[in-house]
N, C-alpha and C positions, 0 to 999 in steps of 0.2 A: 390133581392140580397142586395139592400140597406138598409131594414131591419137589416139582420143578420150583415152590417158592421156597424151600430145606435148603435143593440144588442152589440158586442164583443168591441165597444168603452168605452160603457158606463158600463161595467162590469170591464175591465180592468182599465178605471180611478176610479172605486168605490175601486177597490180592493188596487190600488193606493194608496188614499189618506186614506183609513181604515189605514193602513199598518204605512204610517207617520203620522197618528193622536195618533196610536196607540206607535208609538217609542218615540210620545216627552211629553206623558202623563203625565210620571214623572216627567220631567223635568221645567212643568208649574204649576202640580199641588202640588208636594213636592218638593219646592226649597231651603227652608232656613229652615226647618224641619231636627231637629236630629234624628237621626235612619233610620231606611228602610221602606218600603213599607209597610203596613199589610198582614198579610200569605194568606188572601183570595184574597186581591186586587190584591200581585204578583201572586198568580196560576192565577185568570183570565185573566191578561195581557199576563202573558208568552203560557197560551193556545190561545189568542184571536189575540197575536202577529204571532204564527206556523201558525193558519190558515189564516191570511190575506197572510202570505209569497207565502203558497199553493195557494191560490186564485191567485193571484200576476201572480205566477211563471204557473202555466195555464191559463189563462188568456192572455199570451202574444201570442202563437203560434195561439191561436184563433183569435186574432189582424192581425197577421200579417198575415195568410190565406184570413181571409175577404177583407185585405187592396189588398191581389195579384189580388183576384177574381174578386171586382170590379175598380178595377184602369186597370185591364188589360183587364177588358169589354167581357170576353170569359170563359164561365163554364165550359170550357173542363181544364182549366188550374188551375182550384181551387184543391189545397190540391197533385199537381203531384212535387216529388222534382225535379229539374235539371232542373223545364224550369222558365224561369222568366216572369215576365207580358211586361217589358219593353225590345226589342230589340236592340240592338246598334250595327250599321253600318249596 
């Protein structure tokens, strides 16, 4: 099980930092440049932006299943809503 929590870390920080490497592109690489983007470099941002998002945004659930399953040491409790890993009181 520790695998898949290595796996779903290292996926959701890649998708991560794609995501804000990808949001501040313009901003290091055309800074004091007049005009816009070029029509290809914007289509490929604004597609390579949607799918980091997507990544991203799946990515987390996957995170945070892994993190329930193994911090709470019990595979009966991986992926059921309503119960938590951790008890209190």
């Amino acid at each position: 099980m520790e695998t898949g929590l290595i796996a779903a870390r290292f996926f959701h920080f890649a998708a991560v930092m794609a995501l804000f490497g990808l949001a501040l592109f313009p901003l290091y690489s055309y800074p004091g440049r007049a005009g816009e983007l070029p029509a290809r470099l914007g289509r490929w941002l604004n597609a390579s932006l949607r799918l980091a998002v997507l990544l991203a945004i799946a990515s987390g659930p996957n995170l945070g299943i892994a993190d329930r399953c193994e911090y709470g040491r019990n595979p009966e409790r991986c992926g059921r809503p309503g119960r938590t890993a951790l008890r209190v009181g």
